[in-house]
C-alpha positions as CSV (number, residue, x, y, z in Angstrom):
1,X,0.0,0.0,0.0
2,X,2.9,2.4,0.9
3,X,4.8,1.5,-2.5
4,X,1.4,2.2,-4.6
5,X,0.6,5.8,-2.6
6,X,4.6,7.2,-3.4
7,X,3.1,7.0,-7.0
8,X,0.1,8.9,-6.6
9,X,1.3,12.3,-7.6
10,X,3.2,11.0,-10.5
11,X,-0.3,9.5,-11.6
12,X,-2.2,12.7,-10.7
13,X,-0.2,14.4,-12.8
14,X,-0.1,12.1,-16.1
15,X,-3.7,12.3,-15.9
16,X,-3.5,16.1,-16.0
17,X,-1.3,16.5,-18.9
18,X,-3.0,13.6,-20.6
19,X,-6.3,15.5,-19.8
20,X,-5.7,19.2,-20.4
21,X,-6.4,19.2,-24.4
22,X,-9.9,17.9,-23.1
23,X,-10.7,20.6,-20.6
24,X,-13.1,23.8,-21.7
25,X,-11.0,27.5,-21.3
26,X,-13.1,27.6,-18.0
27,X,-11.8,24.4,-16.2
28,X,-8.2,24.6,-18.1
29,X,-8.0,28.0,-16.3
30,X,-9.3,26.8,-13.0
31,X,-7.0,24.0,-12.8
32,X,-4.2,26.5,-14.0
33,X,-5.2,28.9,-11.2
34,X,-5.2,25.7,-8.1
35,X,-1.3,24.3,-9.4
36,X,-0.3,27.8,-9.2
37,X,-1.6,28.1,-5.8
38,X,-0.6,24.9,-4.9
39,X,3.0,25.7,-5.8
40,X,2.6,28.6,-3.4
41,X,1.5,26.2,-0.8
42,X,4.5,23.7,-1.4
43,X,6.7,26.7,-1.0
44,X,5.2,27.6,2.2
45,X,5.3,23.5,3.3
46,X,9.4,23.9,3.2
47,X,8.8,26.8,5.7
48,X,6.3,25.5,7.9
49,X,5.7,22.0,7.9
50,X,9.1,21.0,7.0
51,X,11.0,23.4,8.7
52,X,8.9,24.4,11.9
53,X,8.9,28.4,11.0
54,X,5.4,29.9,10.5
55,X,5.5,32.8,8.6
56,X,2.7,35.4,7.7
57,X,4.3,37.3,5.0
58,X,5.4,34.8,2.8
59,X,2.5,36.3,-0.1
60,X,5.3,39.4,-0.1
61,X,7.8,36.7,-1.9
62,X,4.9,35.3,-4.3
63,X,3.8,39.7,-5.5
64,X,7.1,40.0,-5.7
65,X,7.9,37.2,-8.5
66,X,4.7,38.5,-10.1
67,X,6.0,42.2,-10.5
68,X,9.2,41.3,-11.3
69,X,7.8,39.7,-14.6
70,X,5.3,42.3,-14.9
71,X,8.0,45.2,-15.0
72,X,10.7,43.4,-16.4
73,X,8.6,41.9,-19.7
74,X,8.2,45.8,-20.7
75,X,6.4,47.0,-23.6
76,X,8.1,44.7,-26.0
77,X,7.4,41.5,-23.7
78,X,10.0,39.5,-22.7
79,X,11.5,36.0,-22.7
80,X,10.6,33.3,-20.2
81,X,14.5,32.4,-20.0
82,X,15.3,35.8,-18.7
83,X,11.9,36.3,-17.2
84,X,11.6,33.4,-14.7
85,X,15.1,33.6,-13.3
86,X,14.5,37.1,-12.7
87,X,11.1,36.6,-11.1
88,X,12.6,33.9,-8.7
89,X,15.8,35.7,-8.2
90,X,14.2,39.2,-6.8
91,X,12.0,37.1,-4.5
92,X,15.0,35.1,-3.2
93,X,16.8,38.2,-2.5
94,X,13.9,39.7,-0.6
95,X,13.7,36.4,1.0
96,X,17.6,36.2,2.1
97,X,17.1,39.7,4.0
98,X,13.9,39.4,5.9
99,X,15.6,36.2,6.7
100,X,18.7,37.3,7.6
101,X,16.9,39.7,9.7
102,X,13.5,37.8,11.2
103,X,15.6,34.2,11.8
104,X,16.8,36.4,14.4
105,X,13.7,36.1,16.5
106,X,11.4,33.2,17.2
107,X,7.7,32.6,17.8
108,X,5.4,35.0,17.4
109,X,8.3,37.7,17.2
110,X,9.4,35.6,14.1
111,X,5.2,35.8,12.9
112,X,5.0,39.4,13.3
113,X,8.3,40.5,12.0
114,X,8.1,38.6,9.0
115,X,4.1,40.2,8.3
116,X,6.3,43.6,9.0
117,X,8.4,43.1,6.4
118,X,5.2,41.5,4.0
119,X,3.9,45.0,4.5
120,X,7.0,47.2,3.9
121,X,6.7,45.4,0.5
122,X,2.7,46.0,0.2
123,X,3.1,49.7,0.6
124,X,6.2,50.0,-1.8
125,X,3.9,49.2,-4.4
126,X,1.2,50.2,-3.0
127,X,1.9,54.0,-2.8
128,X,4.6,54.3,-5.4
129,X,4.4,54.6,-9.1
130,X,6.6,51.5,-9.7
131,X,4.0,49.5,-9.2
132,X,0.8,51.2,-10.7
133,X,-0.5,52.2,-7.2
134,X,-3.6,50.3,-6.3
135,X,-4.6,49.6,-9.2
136,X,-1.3,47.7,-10.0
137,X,-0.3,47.5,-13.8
138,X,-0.6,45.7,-16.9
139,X,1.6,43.4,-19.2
140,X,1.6,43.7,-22.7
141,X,2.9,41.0,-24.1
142,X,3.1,37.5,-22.4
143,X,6.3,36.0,-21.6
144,X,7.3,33.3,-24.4
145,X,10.3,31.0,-25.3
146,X,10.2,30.0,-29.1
147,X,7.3,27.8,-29.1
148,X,6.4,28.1,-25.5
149,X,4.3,31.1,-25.6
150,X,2.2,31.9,-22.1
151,X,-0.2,33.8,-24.7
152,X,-1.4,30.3,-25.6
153,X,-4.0,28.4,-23.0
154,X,-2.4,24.9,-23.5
155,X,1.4,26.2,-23.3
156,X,0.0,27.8,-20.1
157,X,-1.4,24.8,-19.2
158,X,1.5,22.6,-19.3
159,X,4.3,25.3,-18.3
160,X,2.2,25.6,-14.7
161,X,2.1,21.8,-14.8
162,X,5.7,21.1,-14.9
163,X,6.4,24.0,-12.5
164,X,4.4,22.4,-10.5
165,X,5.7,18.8,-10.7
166,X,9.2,20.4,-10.4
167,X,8.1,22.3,-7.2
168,X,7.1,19.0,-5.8
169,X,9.8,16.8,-6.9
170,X,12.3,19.4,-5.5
171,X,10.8,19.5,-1.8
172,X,10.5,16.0,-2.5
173,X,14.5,15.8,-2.9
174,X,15.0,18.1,0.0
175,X,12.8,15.9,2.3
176,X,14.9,13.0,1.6
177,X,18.4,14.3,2.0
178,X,20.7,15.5,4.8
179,X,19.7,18.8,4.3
180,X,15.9,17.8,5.0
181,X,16.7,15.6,7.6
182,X,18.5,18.6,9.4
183,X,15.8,20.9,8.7
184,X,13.3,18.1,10.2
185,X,15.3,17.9,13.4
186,X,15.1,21.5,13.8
187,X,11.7,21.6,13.4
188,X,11.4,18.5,16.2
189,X,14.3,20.0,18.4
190,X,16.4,22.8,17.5
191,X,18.3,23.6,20.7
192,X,19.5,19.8,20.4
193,X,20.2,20.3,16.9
194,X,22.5,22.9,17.9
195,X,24.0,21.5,21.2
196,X,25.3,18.8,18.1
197,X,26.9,21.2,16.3
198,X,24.7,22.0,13.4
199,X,24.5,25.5,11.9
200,X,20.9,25.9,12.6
201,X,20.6,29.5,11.6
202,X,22.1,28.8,7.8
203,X,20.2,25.7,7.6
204,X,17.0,27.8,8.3
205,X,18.2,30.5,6.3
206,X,18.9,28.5,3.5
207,X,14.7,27.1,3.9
208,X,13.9,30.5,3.7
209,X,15.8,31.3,0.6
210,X,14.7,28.3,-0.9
211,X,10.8,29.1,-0.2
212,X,11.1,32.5,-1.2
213,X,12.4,31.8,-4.2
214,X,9.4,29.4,-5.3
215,X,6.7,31.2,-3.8
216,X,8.3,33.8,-6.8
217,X,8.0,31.0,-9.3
218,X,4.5,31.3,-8.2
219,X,4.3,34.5,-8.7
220,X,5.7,34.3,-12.5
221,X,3.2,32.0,-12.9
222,X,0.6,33.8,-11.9
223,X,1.7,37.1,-13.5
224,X,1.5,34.9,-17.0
225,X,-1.3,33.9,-16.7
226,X,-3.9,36.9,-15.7
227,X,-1.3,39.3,-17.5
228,X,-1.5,42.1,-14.7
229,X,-0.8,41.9,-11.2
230,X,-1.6,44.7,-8.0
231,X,-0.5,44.9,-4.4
232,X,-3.1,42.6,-3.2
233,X,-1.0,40.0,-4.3
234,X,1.2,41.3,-1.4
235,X,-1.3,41.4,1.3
236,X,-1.2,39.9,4.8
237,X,-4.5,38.5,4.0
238,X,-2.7,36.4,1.0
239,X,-0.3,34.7,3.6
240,X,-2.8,34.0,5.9
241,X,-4.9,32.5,3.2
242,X,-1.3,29.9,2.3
243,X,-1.3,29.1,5.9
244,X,-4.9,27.8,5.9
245,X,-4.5,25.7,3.0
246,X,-1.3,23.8,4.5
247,X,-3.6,23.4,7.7
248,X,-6.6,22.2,5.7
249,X,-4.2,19.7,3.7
250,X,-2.3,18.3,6.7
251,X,1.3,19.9,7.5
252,X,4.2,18.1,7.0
253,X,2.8,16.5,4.1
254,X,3.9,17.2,0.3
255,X,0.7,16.0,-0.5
256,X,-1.4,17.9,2.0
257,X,0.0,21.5,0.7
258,X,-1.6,20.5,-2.9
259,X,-4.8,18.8,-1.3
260,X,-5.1,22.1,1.1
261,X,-5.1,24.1,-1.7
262,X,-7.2,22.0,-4.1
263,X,-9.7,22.3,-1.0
264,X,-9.6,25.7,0.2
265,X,-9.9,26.5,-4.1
266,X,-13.1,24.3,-4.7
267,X,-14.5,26.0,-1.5
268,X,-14.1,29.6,-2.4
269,X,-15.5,28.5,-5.6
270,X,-18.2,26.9,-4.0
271,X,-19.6,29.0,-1.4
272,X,-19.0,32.2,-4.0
273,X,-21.3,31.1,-6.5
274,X,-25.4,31.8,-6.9
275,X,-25.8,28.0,-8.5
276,X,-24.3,26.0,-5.8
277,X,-25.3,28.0,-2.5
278,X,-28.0,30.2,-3.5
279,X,-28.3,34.0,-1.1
280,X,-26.0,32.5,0.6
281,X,-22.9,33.2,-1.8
282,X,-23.2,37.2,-0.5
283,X,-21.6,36.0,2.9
284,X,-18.7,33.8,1.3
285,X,-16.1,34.9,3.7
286,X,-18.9,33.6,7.0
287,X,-19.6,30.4,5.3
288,X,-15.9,29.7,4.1
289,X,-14.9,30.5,7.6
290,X,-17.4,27.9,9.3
291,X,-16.2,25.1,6.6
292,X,-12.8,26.0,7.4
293,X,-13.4,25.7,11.7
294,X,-15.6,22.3,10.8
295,X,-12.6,20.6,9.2
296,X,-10.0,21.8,11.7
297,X,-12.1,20.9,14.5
298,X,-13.1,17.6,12.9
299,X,-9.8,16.6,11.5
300,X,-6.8,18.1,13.1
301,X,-4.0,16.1,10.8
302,X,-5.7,18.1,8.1
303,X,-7.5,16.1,4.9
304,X,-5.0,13.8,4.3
305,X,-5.5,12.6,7.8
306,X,-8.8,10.9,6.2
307,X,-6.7,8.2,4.7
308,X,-5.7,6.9,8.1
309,X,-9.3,7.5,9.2
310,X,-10.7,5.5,6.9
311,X,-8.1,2.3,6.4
312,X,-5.7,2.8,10.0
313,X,-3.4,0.1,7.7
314,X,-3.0,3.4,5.0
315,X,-0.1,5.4,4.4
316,X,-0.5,8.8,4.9
């Protein structure tokens, strides 16, 4: 049984690309939008589930990818080669500073010093012109890469697709090797981990980095795919909204990260629409709330706890 669930995601995802050509525009663009959100959750996994650090400005690294490639592709659009790198590198180097700076602190001094720093960024393009103001700003031309043109749904489609199984076989990687294993003992015990000589505060630096960097991956992705992006992107509200989905999957799970955000999607969806819900789609936020309490309350290992629920002899 434990052999047959490590393939799951590798079927999962041969049944998405061998699917997308079938999808309408409307469901090729809603699955689009849940792998890009689930690569933001995967980058937030390495941060809290793998790592022990909860963060609540991690949606500063994620705007920041996306207005990298915004301002960057220009009038005369630009290439994904240069584009992507770009996107991942500014977020990185955002990352690297509020780490440097917030690994510093722990707890809730970590949580609210890292939301600081997610809301320096907000207001830099919030109230500046290099960002549009609120209104944010356009991009004229998608990014493309000879044939691989983001202007085209199905290029879109499978670009965000490997991303994502990239995303996920990286973390995957990184769960499996020394580094992970360090990262996993800090997260258990880290004054032990450094009583034995481990260089905790690089090895959590290093998480941060990492995460930072494919939270902006996410954040190209994104900025591809709607072709504008504003400082809502940056928001506290964003990173709280990460958080929930990593809850509502299961932390310390790879897999509960892309269920969490597959979830928390279908449910905005959901309980925001006049068809499914009826009056009750004008209080979205009350009803998505109370779904959200329900399946904490009722299963604390998240949704992939259900697996263990329903068949105890089941891998989770």
């Amino acid at each position: 049984m434990r052999k047959l669930s490590a393939f799951i995601p590798l079927i999962v995802a041969l049944v998405l690309a061998g699917a997308g050509p079938a999808l309408s525009p409307y469901l090729s663009d809603f699955v689009v939008k849940i792998m890009i959100l689930s690569i933001f959750a995967l980058s937030l996994e390495l941060l809290v589930g793998m790592t022990g650090l909860v963060s609540l400005g991690h949606a500063a690294f994620y705007g920041i990818g996306a207005y990298a490639t915004v301002l960057l592709s220009g009038k005369e659009g630009g290439s994904i080669a240069l584009l992507l790198p770009a996107a991942m590198g500014f977020a990185a180097a955002y990352a690297l500073v509020v780490g440097a700076l917030s690994l510093r602190t722990r707890g809730v001094y970590f949580i609210m010093v890292t939301l600081a720093f997610a809301q320096m960024a907000f207001f830099v393009f919030h109230d500046t012109a290099l960002g549009g103001g609120s209104d944010g700003i356009y991009m004229y031309i998608r990014p493309a890469l000879g044939a691989l043109d983001m202007e085209n749904r199905m290029v879109t489609f499978y670009v965000v697709l490997a991303a994502l199984v990239f995303t996920y076989g990286l973390l995957a990687l990184i769960g499996r090797s020394r580094f992970g294993a360090a990262l996993a003992g800090i997260r258990v015990n880290e004054q032990r981990m450094r009583a034995a000589g481990f260089p905790v505060y690089g090895y959590k630096l290093a998480a941060f980095v990492i995460a930072g960097a494919l939270a902006g991956l996410a954040g190209f992705l994104l900025a591809s795919r709607d072709g504008v992006v504003n400082p809502e992107l940056l928001a506290w509200h964003n990173s709280g909204e990460v958080l929930l989905m990593i809850i509502l999957g299961g932390l310390g799970h790879l897999r509960g990260a892309v269920i969490g955000a597959v979830a928390f999607t279908l449910l905005k969806e959901v309980l925001g629409t006049h068809a499914f819900v009826g009056p009750l789609a004008d209080h979205w936020q009350l009803t998505l709330g109370i779904c959200i309490i329900a399946f904490v309350a009722l299963l604390p290992k998240g949704l992939i706890g259900l697996a263990s629920r329903l068949s105890p002899k089941a891998s989770t």
